[in-house]
Legacy VTK file of the C-alpha trace (Angstrom):
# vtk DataFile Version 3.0
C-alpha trace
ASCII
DATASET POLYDATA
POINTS 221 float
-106.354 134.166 -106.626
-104.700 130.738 -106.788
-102.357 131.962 -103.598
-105.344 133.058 -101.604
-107.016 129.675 -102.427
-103.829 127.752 -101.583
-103.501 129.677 -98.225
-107.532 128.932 -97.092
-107.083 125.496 -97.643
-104.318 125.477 -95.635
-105.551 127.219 -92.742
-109.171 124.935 -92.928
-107.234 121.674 -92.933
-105.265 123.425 -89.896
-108.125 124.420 -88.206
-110.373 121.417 -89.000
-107.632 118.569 -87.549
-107.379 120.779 -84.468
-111.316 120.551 -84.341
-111.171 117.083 -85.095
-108.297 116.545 -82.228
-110.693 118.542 -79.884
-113.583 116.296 -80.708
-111.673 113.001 -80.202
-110.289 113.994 -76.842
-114.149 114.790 -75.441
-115.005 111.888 -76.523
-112.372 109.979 -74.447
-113.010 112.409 -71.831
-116.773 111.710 -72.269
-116.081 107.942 -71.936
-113.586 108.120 -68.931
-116.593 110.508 -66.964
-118.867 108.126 -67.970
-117.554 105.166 -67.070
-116.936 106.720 -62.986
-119.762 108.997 -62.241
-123.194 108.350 -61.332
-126.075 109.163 -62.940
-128.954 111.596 -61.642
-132.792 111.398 -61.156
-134.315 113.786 -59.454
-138.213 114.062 -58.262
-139.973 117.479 -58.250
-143.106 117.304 -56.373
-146.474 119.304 -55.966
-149.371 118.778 -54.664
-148.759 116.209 -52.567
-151.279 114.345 -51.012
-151.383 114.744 -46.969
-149.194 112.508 -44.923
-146.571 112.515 -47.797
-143.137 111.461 -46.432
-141.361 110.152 -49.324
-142.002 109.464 -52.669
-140.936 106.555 -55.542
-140.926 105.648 -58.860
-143.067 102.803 -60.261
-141.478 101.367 -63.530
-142.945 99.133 -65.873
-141.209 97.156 -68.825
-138.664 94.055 -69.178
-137.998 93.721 -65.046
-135.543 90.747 -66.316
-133.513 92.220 -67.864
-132.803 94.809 -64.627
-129.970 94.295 -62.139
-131.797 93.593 -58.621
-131.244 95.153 -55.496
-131.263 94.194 -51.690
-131.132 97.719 -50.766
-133.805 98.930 -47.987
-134.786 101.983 -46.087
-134.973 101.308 -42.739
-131.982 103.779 -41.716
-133.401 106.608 -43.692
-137.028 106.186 -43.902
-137.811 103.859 -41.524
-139.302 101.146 -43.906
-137.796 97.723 -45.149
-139.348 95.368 -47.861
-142.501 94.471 -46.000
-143.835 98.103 -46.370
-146.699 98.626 -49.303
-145.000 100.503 -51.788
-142.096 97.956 -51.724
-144.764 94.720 -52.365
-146.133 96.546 -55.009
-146.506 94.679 -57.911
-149.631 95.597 -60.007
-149.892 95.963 -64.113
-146.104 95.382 -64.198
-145.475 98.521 -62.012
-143.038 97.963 -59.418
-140.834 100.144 -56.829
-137.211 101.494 -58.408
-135.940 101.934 -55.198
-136.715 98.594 -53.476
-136.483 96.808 -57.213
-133.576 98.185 -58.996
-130.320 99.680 -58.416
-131.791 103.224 -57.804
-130.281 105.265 -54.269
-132.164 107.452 -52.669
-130.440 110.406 -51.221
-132.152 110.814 -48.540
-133.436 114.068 -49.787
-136.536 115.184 -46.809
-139.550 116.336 -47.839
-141.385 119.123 -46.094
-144.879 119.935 -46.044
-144.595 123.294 -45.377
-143.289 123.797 -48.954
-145.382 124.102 -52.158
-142.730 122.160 -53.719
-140.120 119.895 -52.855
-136.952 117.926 -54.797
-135.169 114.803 -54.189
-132.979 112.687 -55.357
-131.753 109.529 -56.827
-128.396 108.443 -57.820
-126.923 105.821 -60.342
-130.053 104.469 -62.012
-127.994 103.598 -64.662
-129.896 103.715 -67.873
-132.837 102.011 -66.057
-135.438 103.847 -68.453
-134.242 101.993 -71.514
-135.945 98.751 -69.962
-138.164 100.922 -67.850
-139.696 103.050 -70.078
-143.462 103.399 -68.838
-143.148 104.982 -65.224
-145.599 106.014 -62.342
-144.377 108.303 -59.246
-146.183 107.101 -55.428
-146.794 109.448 -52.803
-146.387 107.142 -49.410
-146.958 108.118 -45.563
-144.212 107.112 -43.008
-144.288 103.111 -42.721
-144.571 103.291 -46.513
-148.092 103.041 -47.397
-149.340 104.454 -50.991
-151.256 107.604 -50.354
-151.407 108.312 -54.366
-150.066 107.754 -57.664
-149.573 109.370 -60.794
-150.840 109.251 -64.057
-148.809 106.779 -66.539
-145.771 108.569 -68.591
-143.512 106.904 -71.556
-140.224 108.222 -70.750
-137.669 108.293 -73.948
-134.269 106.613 -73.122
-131.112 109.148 -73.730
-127.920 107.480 -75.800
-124.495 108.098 -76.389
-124.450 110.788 -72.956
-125.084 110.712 -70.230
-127.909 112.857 -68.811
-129.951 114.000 -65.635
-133.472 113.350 -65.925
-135.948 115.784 -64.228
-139.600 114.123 -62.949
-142.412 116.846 -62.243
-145.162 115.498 -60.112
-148.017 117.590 -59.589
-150.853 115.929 -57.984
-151.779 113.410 -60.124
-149.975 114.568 -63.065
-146.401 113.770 -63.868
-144.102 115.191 -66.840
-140.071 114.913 -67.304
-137.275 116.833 -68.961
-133.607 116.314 -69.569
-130.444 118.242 -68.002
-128.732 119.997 -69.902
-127.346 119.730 -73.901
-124.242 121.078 -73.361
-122.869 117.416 -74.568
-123.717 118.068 -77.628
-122.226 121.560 -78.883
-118.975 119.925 -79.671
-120.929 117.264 -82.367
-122.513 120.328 -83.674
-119.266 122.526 -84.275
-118.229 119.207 -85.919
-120.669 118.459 -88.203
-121.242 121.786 -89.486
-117.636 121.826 -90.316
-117.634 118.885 -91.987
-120.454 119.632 -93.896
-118.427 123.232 -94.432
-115.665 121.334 -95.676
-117.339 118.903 -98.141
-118.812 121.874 -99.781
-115.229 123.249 -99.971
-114.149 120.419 -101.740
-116.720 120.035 -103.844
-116.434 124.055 -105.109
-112.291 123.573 -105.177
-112.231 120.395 -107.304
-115.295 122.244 -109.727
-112.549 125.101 -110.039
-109.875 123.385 -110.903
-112.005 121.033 -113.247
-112.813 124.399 -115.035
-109.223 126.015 -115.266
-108.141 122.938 -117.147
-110.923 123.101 -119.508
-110.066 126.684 -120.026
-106.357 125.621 -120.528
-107.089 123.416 -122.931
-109.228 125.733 -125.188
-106.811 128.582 -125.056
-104.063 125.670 -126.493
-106.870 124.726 -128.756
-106.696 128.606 -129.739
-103.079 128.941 -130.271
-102.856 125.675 -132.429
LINES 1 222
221 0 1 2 3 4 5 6 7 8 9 10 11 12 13 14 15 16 17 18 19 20 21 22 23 24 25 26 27 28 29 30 31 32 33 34 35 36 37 38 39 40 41 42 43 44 45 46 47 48 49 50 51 52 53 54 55 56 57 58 59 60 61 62 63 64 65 66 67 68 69 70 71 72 73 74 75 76 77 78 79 80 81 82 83 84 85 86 87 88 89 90 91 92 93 94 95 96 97 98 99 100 101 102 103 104 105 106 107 108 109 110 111 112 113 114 115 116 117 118 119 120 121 122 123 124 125 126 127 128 129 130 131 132 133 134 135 136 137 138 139 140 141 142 143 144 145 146 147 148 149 150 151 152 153 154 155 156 157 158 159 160 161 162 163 164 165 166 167 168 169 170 171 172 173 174 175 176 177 178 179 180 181 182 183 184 185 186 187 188 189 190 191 192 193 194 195 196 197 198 199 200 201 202 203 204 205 206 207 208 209 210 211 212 213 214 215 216 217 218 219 220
């Protein structure tokens, strides 16, 4: 029995530095990805009103504390920063893409679809000052044909994630990309927690054979 116990605890230390070597290295991994990709938004839309060329995001929240941009669409969209949705400035709602350091891709919508997706790239965290948003339908020199209804969008921390807007008409709901970031915290912890139990049941053994030891020399004497 003692051999056996000796042998398990040698193989879960084994196994949980490996784990903990594993964990450690995604992390830096995590960190390196991090710190050179760019980060996704894309825009699913429905029910579009008619006319609809493009669509943006309206953000509301701390605008100060939000890196500006110069950035226009004349070359893509064929609209600069005297069009509508760029002046827009109404109940602390303003344009991501003509406000903040949000690209569109360039992503065309057509009408002959039920529903179209585009995309934006390296918003960089912009909901965690942003967190209220709106989404514009807007015709071809950038005039707001519709907007959404109002939705409080939960910043994501320590990953990075793709965030997924659904606008349908004049409703608008989000999700998040994947979770596969996480597994590896999961595996962790649940060995950890394996291994404080482990612990806890080892040094309760032991405390008990020495007991015994010492009433069986009680015994004898």
């Amino acid at each position: 029995m003692k051999r056996s116990s000796k042998v398990f605890s040698v193989v879960f230390k084994a196994v949980y530095l490996v784990l903990l070597g594993f964990v450690v290295l995604w992390i830096i991994s995590r960190i390196m990805i991090s710190a050179s990709s760019t980060q996704l938004l894309y825009l699913n839309l429905g029910k579009m009103p008619e006319g609809t060329v493009f669509a943006d995001v309206l953000a509301k929240g701390d605008w100060n504390k939000v890196r500006k941009t110069n950035i226009d669409y004349e070359d893509l969209l064929g609209v600069d920063h005297t069009c509508e949705i760029a002046q827009y400035d109404k109940d602390g709602y303003k344009s991501l893409m003509f406000n903040a350091d949000l690209y569109y891709t360039g992503d065309r919508i057509d009408p002959a679809q039920s529903h179209n997706k585009i995309g934006f790239e390296d918003w960089s965290d912009l909901f965690k000052e942003l967190p209220y948003i709106k989404v514009a339908y807007c015709d071809k020199d950038g005039n707001i044909l519709g907007i959404t209804e109002e939705k409080h969008i939960t910043p994501v921390f320590m990953r990075r994630s793709p965030y997924n807007l659904y606008a349908d008409g004049e409703e608008l709901s989000y999700k998040l990309g994947p979770l596969d970031d996480i597994k590896p915290w999961i595996l962790f912890i649940a060995m950890t927690i394996f291994g404080v139990v482990y612990l806890i049941h080892n040094r309760r053994r032991k405390k008990k054979l020495i007991q015994s030891g010492e009433t069986d020399n009680e015994r004898k004497e």
